[in-house]
N, C-alpha and C positions, 0 to 999 in steps of 0.2 A: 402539561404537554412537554412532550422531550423537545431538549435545544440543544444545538453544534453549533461551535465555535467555530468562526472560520473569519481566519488568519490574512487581514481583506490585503494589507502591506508585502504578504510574500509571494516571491517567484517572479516573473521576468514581465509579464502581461501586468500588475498588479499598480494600481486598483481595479482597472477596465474591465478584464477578462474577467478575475475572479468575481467581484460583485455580479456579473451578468453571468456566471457559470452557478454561482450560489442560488441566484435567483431563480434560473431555469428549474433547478433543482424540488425547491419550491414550491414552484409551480405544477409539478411530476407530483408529490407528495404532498399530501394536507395532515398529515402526522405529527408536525415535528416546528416548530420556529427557527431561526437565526440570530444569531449574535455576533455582529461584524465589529472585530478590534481592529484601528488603525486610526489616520488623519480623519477627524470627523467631518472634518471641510471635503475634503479627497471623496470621501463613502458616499456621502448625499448629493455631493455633483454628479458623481456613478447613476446613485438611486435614484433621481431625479427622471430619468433617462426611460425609465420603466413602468409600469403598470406590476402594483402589487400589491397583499395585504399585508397594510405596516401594520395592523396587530402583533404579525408573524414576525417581524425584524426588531433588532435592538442595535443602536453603533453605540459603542464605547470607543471616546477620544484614547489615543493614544499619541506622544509627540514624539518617540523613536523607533525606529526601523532598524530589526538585526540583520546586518549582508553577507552575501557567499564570502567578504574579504573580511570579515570578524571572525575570530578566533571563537566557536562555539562554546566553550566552559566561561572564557571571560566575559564574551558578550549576552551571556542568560544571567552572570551576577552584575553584569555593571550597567548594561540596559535593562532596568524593572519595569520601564514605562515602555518598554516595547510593544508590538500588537500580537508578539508570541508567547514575550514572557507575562503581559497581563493576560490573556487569552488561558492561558498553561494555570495562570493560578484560578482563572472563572471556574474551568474545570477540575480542580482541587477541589473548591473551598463549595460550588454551589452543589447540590444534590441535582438538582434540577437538569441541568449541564451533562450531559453523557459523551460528550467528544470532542475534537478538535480537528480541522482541516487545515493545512499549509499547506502551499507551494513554495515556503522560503528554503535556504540553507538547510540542507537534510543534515549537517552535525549539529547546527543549534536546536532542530525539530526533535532528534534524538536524546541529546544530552539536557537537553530542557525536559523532554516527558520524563525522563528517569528519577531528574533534581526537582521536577514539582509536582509531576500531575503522581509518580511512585511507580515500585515495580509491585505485583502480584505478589505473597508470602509464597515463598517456596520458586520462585521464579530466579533463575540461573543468570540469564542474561537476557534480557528482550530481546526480539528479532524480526527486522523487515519481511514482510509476506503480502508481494503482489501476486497477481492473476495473469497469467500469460495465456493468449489464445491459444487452441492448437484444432486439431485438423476433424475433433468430432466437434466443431461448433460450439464448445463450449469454456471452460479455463481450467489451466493447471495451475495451483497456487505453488509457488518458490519460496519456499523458508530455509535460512535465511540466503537475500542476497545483497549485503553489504554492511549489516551492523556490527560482527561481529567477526572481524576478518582469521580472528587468533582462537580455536574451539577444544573442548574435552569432550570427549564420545558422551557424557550427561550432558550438556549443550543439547548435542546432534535430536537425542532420545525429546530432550525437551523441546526441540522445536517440532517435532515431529505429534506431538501429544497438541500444543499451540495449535497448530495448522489444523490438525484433526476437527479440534474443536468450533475452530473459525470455519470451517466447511461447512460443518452442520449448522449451523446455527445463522450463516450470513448466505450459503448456497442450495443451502436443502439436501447436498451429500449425507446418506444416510449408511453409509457405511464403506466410507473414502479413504480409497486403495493409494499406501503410501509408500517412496522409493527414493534410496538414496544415492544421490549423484555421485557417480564413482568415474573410473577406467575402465569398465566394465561389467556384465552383469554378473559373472561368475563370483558364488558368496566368497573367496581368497582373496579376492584383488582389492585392490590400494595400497595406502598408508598405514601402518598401524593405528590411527586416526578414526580412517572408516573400517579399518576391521575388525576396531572393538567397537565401534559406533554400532556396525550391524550385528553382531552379539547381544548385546542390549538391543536395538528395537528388536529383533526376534523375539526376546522374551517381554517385550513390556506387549502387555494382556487388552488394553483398550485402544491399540490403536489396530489398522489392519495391515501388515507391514508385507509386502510383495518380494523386498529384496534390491538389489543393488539395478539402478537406471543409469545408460548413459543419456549424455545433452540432448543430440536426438529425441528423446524421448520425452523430454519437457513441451513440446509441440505435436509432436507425430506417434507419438505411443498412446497408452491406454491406462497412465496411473493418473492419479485424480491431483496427489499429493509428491512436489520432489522436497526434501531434503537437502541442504549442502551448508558448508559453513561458511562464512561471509566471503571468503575470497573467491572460493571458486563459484557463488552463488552469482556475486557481479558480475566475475566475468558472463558468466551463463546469458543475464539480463542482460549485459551490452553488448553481447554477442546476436543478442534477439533482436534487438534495438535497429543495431545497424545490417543487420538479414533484411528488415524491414523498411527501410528506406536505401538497402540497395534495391531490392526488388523495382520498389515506385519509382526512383530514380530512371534504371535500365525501363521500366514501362514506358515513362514518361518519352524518353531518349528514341524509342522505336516506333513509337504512335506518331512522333511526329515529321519521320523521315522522308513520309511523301505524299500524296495524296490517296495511293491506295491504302496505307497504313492506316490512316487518318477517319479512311471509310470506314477500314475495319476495327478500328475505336469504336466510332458510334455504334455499329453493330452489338460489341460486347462489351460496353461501357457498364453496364449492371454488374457482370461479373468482373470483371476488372477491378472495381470500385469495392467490391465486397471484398476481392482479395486485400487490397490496399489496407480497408478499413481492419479486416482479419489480421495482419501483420501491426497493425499501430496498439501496442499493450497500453498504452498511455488512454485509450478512450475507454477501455475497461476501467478506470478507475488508477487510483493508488495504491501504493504502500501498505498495510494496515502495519502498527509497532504492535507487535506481541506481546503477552505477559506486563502490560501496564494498568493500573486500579480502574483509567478509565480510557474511553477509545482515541487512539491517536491516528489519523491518516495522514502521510504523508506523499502528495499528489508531487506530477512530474515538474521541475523548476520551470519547464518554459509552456506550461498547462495555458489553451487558452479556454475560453465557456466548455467548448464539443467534451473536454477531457476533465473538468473541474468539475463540473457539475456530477456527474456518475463519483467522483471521489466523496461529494457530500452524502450522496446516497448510500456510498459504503457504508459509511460512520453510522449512515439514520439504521443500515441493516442490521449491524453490528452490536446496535446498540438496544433496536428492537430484541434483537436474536438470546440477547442475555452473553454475550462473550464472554465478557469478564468471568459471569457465573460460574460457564459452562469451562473455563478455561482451570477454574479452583477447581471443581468437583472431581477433572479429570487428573488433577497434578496432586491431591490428594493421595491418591494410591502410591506416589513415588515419593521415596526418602533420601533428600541430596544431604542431611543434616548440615555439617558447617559449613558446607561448602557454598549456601548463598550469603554471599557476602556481595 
């Protein structure tokens, strides 16, 4: 049976949250085990707490923890016994093992999958790729937004080919229409960046490429797939981030002005609450890292269960789905020669 690693030491909730987000997880799925790295004292006081099949769990003691204030290259070589960098190598070394969940420090999440778990032959640069809600009820995957803030137009191609493949395979996208975040939608515009970026995807043959999207369109448009390169991808994602908690905020701030308000809450409290939930990307799940041998997700730092759990279930998709596979077969047609390095 497949088993995910999750990472019980990271993120801001941790151990509480995640142990009870992993669980729920679970409990949703009878596919797949657990494998909780961290304080084995910490794990089982969590576990204790619950009703579950410990067939399905395993904890691995771990006695160090990597933090957002460690320096990510030094703290994956000098913490071994951590619950990331032991976790990082379960998923190396066991066949058995198909992924990893974290809520820790997203440069030691990153820099650790690259140094242990490996990138994909032929794979350029891995690259962060969450799901962001948008307005037909369903998600727009973002590649990248944040791994890779400095790009060459084969990057952009390659993330693009990435995402593709993760559609298919973890969403049932069967033929997911891709766009790359620009200044506009006109094929001239940008940088010389993105417009050689969009000369290449034009011609790469297995993806479905639509043409140049602005931000808008990462929510309120109709492409399946955005494109951008690590800087302007964050900002895109923090820019979604905080759209979404101003919204709830101003909701919150108006419902409670008076009694009529207040009525009229209870009345539209379903939709309300839908919007709220529509705007929170964190409950769709994490990160997935791109282009790595085996699955890496990388869930939101201050993840509590409602948001951690769907990030386990990414992994178990992900990993059902064949990604890895699906993600060589597709990068096979492309030839970067030296250039991965």
């Amino acid at each position: 049976m497949l088993k995910i690693v999750v990472d019980a030491m990271g993120g801001d909730h941790a151990p509480q949250e995640i142990v009870k987000g992993a669980l729920n997880a679970l409990d949703a799925r009878k596919d797949f085990k657990i494998i909780f790295t961290g304080d084995e004292a910490a794990v089982k006081a969590e576990l204790k707490k619950y009703q579950f099949d410990a067939s399905r769990v395993e904890v691995v003691h771990c006695s160090e923890v990597i933090t957002n204030d460690d320096i990510p290259t030094h703290a994956i070589r000098a913490k071994k016994d951590s619950s990331l960098s032991v976790g990082l190598r379960l998923v190396k070394e066991n066949e058995e093992v198909g992924g990893l969940v974290s809520a820790g420090s997203t440069g030691a999440v990153l820099t650790g999958g690259i140094l242990l778990a490996g990138r994909i032959k032929g794979v350029l640069r891995p690259a962060l790729c969450p799901g962001i809600p948008n307005v037909r009820g369903t998600r727009t995957l973002l590649c990248d937004c944040g791994a890779n803030a400095e790009c060459k137009p084969q990057y952009l191609q390659q993330f693009a080919v990435m995402a593709t493949a993760y559609g298919k395979v973890a969403f049932g996208m069967k033929e997911p229409t891709v766009g790359l975040l620009n200044n506009g939608t006109e094929a001239h515009k940008g940088d010389p960046l993105h417009q050689e970026a969009y000369a290449l995807l034009k011609e790469t043959k297995n993806i479905n490429f639509v043409g140049n999207v602005e931000g808008r369109d990462i929510m309120f448009g109709d492409v399946d797939i955005v494109v951008a390169d690590g800087f302007s991808g964050n900002i895109a994602l923090k820019s979604v981030e905080g759209c979404g908690k101003t919204v709830s905020a101003v909701l919150k701030q108006e419902f409670k002005k008076n009694l009529g308000s207040k009525l009229a809450y209870v009345c539209a409290r379903k939709q309300i609450n839908k919007l709220r939930d529509m705007l929170d990307y964190a409950k769709l799940g994490g990160s997935v890292f791109l282009g790595l041998k085996k699955v890496l997700v990388k869930s939101h730092g201050n993840s509590k269960a409602n948001a951690f759990c769907p990030s386990v279930l990414q992994a178990v998709d992900a990993c059902a789905g064949g990604l890895v596979g699906e993600i060589e077969k597709m990068l096979e047609a492309l030839d970067f020669g030296a250039e991965n390095a």
